[in-house]
Backbone as CSV, one residue per row, in Angstrom:
resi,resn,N_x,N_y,N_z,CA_x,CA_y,CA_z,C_x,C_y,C_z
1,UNK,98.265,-7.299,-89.613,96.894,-6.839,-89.667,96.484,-6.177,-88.350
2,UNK,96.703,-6.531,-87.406,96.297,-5.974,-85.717,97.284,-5.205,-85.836
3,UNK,98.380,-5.083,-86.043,99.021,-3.447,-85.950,98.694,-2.749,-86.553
4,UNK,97.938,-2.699,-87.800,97.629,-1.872,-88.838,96.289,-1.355,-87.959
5,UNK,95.248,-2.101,-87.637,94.032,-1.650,-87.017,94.613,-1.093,-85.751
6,UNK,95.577,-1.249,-85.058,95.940,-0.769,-83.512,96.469,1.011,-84.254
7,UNK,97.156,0.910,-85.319,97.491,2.384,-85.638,96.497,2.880,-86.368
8,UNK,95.624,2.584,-86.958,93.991,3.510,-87.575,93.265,3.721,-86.278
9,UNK,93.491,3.000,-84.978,92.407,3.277,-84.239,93.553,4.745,-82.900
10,UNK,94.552,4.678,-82.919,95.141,5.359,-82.218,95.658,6.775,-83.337
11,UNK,95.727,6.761,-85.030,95.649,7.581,-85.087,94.697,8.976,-84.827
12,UNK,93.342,7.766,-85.409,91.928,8.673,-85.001,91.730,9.417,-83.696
13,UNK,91.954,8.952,-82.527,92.013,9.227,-81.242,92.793,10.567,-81.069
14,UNK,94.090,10.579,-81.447,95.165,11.524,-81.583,94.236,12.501,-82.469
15,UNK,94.143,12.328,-84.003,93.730,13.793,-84.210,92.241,14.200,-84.055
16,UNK,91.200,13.507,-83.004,89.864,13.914,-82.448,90.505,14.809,-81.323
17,UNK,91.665,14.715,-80.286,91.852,14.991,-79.330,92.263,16.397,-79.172
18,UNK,92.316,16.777,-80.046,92.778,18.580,-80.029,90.525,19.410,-80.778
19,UNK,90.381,18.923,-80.995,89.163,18.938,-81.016,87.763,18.852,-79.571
20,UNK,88.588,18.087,-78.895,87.701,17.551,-77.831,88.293,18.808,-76.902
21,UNK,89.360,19.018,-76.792,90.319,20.020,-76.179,89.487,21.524,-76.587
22,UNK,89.435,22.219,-77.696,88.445,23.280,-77.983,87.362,23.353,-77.344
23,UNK,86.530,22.049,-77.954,84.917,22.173,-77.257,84.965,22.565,-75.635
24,UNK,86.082,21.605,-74.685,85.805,21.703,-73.635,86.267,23.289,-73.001
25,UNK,87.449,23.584,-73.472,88.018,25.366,-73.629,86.788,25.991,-73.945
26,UNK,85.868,25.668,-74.703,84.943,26.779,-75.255,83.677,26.733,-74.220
27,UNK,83.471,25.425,-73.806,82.257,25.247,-72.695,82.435,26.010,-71.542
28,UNK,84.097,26.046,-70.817,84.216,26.313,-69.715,83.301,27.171,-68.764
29,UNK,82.782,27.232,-67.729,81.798,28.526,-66.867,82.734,29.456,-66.603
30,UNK,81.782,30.606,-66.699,82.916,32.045,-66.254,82.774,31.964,-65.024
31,UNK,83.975,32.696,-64.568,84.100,32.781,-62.974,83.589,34.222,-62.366
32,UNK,83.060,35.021,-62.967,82.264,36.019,-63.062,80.706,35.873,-62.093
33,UNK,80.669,36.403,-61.301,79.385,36.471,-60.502,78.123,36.465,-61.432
34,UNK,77.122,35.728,-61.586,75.484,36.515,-62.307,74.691,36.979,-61.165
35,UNK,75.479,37.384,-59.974,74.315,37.656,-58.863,75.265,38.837,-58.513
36,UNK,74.322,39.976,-58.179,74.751,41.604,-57.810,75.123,41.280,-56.479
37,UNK,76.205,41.917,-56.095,76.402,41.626,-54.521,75.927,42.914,-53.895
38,UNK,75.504,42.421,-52.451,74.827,43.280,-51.821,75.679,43.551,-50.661
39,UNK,75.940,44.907,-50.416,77.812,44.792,-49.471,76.547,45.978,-47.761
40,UNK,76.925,45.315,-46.761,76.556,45.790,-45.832,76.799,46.601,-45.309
41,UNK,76.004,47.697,-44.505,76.284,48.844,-44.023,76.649,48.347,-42.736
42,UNK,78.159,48.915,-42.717,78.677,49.121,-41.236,78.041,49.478,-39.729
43,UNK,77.508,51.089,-40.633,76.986,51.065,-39.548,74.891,51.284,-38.924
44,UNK,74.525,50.228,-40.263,73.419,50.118,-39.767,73.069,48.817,-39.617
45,UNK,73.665,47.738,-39.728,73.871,46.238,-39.614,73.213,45.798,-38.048
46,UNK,72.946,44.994,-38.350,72.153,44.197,-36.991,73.353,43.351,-36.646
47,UNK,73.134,42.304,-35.523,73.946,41.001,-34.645,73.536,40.466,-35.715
48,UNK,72.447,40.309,-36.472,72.392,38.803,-37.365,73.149,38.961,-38.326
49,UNK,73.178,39.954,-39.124,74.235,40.469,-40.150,75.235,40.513,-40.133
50,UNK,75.445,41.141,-39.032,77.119,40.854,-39.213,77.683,39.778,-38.883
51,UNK,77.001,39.425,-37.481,77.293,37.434,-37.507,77.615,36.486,-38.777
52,UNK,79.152,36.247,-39.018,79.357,35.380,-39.876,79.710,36.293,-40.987
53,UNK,79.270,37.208,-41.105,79.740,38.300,-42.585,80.994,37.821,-43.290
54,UNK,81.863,37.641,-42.442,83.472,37.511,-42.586,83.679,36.793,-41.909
55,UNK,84.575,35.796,-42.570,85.018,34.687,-41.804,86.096,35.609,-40.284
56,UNK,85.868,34.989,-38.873,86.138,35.481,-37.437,85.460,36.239,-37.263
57,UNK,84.061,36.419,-37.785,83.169,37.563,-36.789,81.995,37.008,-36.417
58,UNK,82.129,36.866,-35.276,81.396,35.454,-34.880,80.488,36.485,-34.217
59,UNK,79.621,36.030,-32.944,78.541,36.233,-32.187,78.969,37.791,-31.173
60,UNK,80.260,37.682,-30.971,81.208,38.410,-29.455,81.339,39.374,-30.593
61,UNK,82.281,38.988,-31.462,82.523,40.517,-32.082,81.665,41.409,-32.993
62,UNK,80.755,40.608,-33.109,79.775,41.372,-34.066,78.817,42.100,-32.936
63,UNK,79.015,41.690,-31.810,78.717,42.097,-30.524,79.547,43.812,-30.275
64,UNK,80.839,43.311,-30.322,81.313,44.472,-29.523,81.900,45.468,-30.898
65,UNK,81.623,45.379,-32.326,81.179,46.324,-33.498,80.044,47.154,-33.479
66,UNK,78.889,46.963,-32.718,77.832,47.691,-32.758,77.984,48.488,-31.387
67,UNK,79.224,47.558,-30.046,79.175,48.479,-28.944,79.774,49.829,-29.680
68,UNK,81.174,49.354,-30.395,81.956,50.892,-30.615,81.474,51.604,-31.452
69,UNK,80.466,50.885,-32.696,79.616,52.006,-32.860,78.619,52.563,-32.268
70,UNK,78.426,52.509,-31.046,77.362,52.963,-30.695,78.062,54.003,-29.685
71,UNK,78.595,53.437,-29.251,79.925,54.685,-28.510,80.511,55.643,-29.413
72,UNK,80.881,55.522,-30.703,81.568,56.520,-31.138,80.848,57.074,-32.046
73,UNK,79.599,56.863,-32.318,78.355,57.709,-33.420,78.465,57.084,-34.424
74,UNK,79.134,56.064,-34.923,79.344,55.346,-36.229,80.482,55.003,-36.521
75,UNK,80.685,54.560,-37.590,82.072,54.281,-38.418,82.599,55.161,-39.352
76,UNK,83.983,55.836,-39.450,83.825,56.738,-40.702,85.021,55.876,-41.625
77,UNK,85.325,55.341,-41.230,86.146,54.066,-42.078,86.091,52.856,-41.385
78,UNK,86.621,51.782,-42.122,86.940,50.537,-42.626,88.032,50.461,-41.389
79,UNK,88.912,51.250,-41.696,89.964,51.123,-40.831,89.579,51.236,-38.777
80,UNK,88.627,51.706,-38.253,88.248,52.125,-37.318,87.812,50.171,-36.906
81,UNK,87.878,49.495,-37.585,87.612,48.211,-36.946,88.545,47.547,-36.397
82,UNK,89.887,48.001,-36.514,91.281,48.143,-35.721,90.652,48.387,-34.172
83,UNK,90.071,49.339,-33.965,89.779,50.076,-32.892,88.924,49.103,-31.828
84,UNK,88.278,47.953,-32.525,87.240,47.514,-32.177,87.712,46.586,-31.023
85,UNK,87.355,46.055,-29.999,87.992,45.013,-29.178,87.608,43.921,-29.618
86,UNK,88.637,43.017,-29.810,88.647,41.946,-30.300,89.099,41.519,-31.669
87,UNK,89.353,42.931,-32.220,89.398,42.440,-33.276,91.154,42.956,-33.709
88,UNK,91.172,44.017,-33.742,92.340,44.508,-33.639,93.224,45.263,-35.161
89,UNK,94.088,45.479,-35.592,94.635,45.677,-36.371,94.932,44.918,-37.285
90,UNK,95.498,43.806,-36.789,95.834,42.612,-37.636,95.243,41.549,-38.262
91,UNK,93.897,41.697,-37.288,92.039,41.559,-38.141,91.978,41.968,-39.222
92,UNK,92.405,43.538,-39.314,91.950,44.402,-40.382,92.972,44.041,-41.476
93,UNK,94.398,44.105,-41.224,95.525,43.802,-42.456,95.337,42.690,-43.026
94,UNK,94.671,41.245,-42.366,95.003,40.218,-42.966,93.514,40.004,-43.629
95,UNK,92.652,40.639,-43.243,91.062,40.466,-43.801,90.545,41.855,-44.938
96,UNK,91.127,42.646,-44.898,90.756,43.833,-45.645,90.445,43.606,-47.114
97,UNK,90.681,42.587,-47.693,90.529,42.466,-49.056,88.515,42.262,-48.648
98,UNK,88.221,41.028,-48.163,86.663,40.915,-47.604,86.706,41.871,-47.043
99,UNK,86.900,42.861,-46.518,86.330,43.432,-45.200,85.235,44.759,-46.245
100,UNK,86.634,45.018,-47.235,86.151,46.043,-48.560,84.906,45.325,-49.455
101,UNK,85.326,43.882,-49.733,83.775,43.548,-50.472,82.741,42.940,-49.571
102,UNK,82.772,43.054,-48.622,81.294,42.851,-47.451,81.087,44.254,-47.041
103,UNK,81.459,45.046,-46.513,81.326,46.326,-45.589,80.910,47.869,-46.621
104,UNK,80.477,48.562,-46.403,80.367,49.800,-46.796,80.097,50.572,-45.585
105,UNK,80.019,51.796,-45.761,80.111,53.024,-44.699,79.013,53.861,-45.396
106,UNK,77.760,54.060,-44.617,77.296,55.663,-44.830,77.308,56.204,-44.131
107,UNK,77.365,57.510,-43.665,76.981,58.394,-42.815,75.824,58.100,-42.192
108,UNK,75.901,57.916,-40.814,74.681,57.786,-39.587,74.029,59.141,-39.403
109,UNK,72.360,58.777,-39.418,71.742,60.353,-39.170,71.838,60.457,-38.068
C-alpha cells in the first residue's frame, strides 16, 4: 500500500514537471534594454560625464581627454583616445566594445 501511494505521488510530480518547465521558459525577462541609451559626446562632455563613463576613466583621465581635446580642436575618432595620455592604445583595444556604446563624435563648431 505505501509503495503504491509513494508511486501515484512521484508519478504526478514527474509528469507536472515538464509543465512547470514551460511556464517558467515562457515567464523568463528579456535581456533587451526598455530604456533608450543615451551615448555621450566626446567632444562636448564635461569632467562629470566622463568621470566614470567607462570603467578606468576616472577623475585624471577624464581630465587629460578634455586637455587633448582642447589642444587638438576635438575628436574626429574613437580611435584618437590612443593619443590621449594615460590612456593609451591598449585602453582603446581592450575597451572599444564600451568605448563605441558610451562615446559618439560630432563635429565641434
Amino acid at each position: 500500500m505505501k509503495a503504491k501511494y509513494i508511486a501515484v505521488v512521484l508519478s504526478l510530480f514527474v509528469t507536472t514537471l515538464p509543465v512547470h518547465a514551460t511556464i517558467a521558459k515562457q515567464s523568463a525577462p528579456s535581456k533587451q534594454p526598455s530604456v533608450a541609451v543615451h551615448k555621450i559626446d566626446l567632444n562636448k562632455a564635461d569632467l562629470t560625464t566622463l568621470t566614470g563613463s567607462v570603467k578606468g576613466i576616472g577623475k585624471k583621465r577624464a581630465e587629460a581627454i578634455i586637455a587633448y581635446r582642447q589642444s587638438h580642436h576635438g575628436f574626429k575618432s574613437l580611435e584618437e583616445l590612443a593619443e590621449v595620455k594615460g590612456l593609451g592604445q591598449h585602453f582603446v583595444d581592450r575597451n572599444r566594445e564600451k568605448l563605441n556604446e558610451v562615446f559618439v563624435i560630432h563635429k565641434m563648431e
